[in-house]
C-alpha positions as CSV (number, residue, x, y, z in Angstrom):
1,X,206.3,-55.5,66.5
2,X,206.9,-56.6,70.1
3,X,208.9,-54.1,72.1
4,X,212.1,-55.9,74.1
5,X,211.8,-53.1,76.6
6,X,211.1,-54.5,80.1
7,X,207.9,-52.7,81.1
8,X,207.8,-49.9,83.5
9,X,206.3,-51.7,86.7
10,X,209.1,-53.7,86.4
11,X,211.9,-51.2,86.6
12,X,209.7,-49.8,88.9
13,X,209.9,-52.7,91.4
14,X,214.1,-52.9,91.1
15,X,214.7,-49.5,91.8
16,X,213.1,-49.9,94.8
17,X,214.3,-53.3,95.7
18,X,217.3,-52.2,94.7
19,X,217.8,-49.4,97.3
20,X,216.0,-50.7,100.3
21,X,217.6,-54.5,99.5
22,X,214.6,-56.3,100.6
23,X,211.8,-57.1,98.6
24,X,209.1,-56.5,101.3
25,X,210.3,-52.3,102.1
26,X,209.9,-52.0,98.7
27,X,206.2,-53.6,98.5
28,X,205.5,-51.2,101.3
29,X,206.6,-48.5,99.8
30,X,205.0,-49.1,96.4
31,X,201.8,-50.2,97.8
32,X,202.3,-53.9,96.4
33,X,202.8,-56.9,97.7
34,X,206.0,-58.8,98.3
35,X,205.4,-61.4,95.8
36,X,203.8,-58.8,93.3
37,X,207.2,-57.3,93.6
38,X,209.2,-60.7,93.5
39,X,207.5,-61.3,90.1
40,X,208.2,-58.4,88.9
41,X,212.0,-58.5,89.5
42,X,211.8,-61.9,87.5
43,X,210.3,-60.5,85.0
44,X,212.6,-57.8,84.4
45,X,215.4,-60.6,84.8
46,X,213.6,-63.1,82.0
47,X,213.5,-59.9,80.0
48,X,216.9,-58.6,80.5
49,X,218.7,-62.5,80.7
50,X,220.4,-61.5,83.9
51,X,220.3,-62.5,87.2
52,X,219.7,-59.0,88.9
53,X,219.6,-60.3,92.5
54,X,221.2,-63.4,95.0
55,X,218.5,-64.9,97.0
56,X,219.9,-65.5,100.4
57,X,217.9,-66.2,103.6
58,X,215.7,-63.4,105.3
59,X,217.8,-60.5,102.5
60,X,218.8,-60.2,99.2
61,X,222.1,-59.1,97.8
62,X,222.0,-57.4,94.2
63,X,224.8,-59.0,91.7
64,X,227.2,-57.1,89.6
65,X,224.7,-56.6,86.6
66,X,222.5,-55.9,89.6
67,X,224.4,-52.9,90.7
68,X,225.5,-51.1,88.0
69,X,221.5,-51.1,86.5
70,X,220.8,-50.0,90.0
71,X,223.2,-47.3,89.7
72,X,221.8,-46.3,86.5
73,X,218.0,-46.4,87.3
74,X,218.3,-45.1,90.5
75,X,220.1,-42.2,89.0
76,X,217.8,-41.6,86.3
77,X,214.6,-42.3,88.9
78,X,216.1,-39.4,90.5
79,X,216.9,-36.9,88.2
80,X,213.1,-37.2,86.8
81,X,212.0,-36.9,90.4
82,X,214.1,-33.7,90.8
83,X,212.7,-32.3,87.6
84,X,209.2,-33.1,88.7
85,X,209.7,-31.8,91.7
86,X,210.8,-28.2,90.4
87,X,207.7,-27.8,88.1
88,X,203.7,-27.5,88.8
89,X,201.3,-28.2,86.5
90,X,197.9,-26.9,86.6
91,X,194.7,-28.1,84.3
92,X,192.8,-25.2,85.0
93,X,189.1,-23.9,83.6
94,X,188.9,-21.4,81.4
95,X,187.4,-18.9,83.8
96,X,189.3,-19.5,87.1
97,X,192.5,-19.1,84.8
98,X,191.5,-16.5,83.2
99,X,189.4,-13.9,85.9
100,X,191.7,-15.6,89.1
101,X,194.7,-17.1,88.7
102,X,196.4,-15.2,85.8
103,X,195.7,-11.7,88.3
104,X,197.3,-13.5,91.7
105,X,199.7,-16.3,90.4
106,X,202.7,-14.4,90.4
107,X,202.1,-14.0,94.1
108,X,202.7,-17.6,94.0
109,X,205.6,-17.6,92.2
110,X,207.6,-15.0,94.4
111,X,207.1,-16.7,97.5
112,X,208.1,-20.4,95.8
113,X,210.9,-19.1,93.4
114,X,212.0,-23.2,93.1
115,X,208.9,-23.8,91.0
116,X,208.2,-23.6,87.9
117,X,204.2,-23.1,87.2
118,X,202.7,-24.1,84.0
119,X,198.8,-23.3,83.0
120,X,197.3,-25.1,80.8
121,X,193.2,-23.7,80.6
122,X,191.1,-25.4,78.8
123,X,187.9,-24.7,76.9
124,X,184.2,-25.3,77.6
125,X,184.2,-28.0,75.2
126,X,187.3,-30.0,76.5
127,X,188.0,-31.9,79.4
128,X,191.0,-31.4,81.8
129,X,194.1,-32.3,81.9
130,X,193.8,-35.1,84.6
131,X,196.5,-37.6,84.0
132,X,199.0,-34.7,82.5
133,X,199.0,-32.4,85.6
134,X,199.5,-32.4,88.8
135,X,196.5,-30.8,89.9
136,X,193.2,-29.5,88.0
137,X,190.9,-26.8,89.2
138,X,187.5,-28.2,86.7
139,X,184.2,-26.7,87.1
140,X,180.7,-29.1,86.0
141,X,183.7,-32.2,85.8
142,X,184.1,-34.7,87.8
143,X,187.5,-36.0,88.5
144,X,188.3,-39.5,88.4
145,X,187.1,-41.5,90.9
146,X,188.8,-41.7,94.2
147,X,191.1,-38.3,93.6
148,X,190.5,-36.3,96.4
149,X,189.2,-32.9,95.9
150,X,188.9,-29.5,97.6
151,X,185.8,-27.3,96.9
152,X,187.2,-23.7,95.8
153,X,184.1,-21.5,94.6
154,X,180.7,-22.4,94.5
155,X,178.4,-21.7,91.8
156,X,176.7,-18.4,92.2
157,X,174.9,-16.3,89.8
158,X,173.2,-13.3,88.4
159,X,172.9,-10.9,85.9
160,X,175.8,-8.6,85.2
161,X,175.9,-5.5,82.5
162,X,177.9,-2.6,81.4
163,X,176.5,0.6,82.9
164,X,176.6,1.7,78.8
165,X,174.2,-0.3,77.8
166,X,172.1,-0.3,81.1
167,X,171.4,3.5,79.7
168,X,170.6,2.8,76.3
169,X,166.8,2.1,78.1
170,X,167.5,4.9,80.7
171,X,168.4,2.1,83.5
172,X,167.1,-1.0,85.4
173,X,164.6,-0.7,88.0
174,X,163.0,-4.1,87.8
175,X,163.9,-8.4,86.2
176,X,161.1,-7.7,83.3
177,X,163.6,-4.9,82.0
178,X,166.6,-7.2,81.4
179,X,164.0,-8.7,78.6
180,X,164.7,-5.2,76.6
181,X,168.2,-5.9,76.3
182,X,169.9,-8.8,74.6
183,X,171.1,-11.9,76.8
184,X,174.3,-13.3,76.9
185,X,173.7,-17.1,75.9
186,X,169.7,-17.0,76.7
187,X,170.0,-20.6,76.5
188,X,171.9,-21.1,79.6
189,X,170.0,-23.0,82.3
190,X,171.1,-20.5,84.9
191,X,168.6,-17.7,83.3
192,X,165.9,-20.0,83.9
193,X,166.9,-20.7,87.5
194,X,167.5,-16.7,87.9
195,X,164.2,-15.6,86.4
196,X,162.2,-18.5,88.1
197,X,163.7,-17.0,91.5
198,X,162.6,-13.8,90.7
199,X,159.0,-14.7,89.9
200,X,158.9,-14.6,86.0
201,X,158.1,-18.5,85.4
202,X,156.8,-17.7,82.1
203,X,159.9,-16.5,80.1
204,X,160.1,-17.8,77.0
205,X,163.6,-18.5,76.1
206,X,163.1,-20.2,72.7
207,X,162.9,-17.2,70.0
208,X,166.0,-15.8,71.9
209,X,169.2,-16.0,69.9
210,X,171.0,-19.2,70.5
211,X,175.1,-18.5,71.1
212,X,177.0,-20.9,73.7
213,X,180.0,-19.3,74.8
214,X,180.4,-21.8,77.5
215,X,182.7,-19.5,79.4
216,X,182.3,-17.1,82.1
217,X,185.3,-15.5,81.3
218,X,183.4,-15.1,77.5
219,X,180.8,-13.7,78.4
220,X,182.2,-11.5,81.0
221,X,184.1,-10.0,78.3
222,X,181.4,-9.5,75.9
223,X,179.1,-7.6,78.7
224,X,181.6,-5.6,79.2
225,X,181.8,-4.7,75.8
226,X,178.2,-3.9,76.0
227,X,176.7,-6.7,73.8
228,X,174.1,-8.0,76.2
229,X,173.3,-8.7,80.2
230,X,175.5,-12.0,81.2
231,X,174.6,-14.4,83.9
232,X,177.6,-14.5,86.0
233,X,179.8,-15.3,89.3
234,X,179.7,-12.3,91.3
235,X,182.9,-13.7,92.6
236,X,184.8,-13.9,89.1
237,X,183.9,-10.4,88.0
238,X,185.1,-8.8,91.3
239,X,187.3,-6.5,89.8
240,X,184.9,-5.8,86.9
241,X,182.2,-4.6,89.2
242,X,184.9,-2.7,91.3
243,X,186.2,-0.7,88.2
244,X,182.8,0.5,87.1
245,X,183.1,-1.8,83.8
246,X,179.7,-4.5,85.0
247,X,177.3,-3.5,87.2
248,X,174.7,-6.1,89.0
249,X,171.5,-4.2,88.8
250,X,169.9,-6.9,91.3
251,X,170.7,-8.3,94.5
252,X,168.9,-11.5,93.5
253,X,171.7,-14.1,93.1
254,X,171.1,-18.1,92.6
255,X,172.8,-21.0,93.6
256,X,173.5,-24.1,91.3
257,X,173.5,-26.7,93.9
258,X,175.6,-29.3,92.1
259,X,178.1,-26.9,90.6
260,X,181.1,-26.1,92.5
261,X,185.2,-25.4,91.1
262,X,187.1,-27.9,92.9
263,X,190.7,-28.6,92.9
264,X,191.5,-32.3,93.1
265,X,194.6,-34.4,92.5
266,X,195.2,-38.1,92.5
267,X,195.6,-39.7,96.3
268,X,199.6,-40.7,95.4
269,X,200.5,-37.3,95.5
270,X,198.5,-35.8,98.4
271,X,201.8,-35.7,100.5
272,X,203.6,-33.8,97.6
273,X,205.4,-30.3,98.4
274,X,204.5,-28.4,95.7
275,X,200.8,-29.2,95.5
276,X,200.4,-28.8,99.6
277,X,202.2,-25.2,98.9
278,X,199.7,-24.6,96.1
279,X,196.3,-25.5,97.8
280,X,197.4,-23.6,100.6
281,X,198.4,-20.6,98.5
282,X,194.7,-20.9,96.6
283,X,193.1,-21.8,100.1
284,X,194.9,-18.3,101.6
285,X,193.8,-15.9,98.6
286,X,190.2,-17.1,98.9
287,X,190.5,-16.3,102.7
288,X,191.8,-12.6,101.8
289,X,188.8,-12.5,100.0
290,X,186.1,-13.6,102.5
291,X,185.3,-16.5,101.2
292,X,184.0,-19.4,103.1
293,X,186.4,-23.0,103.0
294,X,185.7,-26.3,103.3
295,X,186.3,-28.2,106.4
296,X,187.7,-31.0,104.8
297,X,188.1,-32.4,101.3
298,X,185.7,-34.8,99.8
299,X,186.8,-38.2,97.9
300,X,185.8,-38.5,94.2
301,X,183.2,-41.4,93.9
């Protein structure tokens, strides 16, 4: 069944012709052009059966069905842009939500009282949120191309166990003692990068138990609940390694080149107050913490 509904780009269109009362301001400022606009407002017309606007020379003029649809759209154009405006909503990765923003975000919240923060993590299996958020920190995915993203926390990594079971072989004093213990998703190609690095190219991974936790925040929790050495962020387990809970028994960490958390958003919204207030927020907390920043953001190809 066809809907009668005039369709969204068209509404779109009059609201904006409708308060600037020129067809070209509101191109501009919807990044059309003035006779993609013009279409659309006879669309909308053809659909509705009204005239919505009197064509005079160099303006427009809206009619009285014009006006009070105007009043009504612009109305409800605005209440949605208020409500908008008052909440932020963040696709975030399981681990950043988890071991970083769950510990600081009510540091955000206090200083920006008018906004309403929603988290919605998602799991190693799933993608983000892109189109149902306003901005996504994602770690290994890519946001759509041509959102513009901010690199966050680069990819570090090395072993990581509870002092516990670091003593059930009377301690660590070299990489070919981690092989006593049991590893924390063997199959992850981080070990291989680690062990490589640390001269033991001939580790044979494939009679190792295969579990894929696909989490750092997973696996964090389940070396510090002693059942095997993790390969971790030293950056996420911060407070882990402060408290005694994980120790890094070696100062040998890697890098994954190509892995970085970003937070990106689409380009529309770049100018928007609340996600400004929140990449500065996130930018500020990793600056308390010594970490290094980006320069500049980078442009999803």
């Amino acid at each position: 069944m066809q809907s009668s509904l005039p369709p969204l780009s068209s509404i779109r269109a009059f609201e904006a012709a409708s308060r600037h009362l020129s067809f070209t301001k509101a191109a501009d400022e919807l990044g059309m052009t003035q006779a993609a606009v013009s279409y659309q407002i006879k669309l909308l017309e053809e659909t509705l059966g009204l005239t919505l606007f009197i064509r005079k020379t160099r303006r427009i003029e809206l009619t009285e069905h014009g006006a009070q649809l105007s009043s009504k759209v612009v109305e409800a154009f605005e209440d949605l842009k208020g409500q908008n405006a008052a909440q932020l909503v963040v696709s975030s990765n399981t681990t950043f939500a988890v071991n970083w923003l769950a510990n600081r975000l009510v540091h955000f919240q206090m200083q920006n009282p008018d906004l309403a923060v929603r988290i919605i993590p998602y799991g190693p299996n799933a993608r983000p949120e892109f189109f149902n958020s306003d901005v996504v920190v994602s770690a290994c995915k890519a946001p759509p191309k041509g959102w513009i993203a901010h690199e966050l926390v680069r990819a570090d990594f090395t072993p990581m166990l509870s002092p516990a079971l670091a003593e059930t072989i009377g301690g660590l004093t070299c990489p070919e003692d981690l092989l006593k213990l049991p590893l924390v998703d063997a199959h992850d190609p981080w070990w291989k990068i680690w062990f490589d690095a640390a001269g033991m190219t001939e580790v044979d991974f494939s009679a190792m138990p295969r579990t894929r936790m696909g989490s750092q925040a997973l696996e964090a929790n389940r070396a510090i609940a002693g059942q095997g050495v993790a390969i971790l962020t030293p950056y996420f387990c911060k407070t882990a390694l402060d408290t005694g809970q994980l120790i890094q028994p070696f100062d040998l960490t890697c890098r994954a080149d190509s892995e970085s958390w970003y937070l990106s958003y689409p380009p529309t919204t770049r100018t928007s107050r609340k996600i400004r207030l929140f990449r500065e927020w996130v930018y500020g907390e990793l600056e308390k913490d010594g970490m290094p920043l980006p320069s500049q953001s980078v442009v999803s190809a």
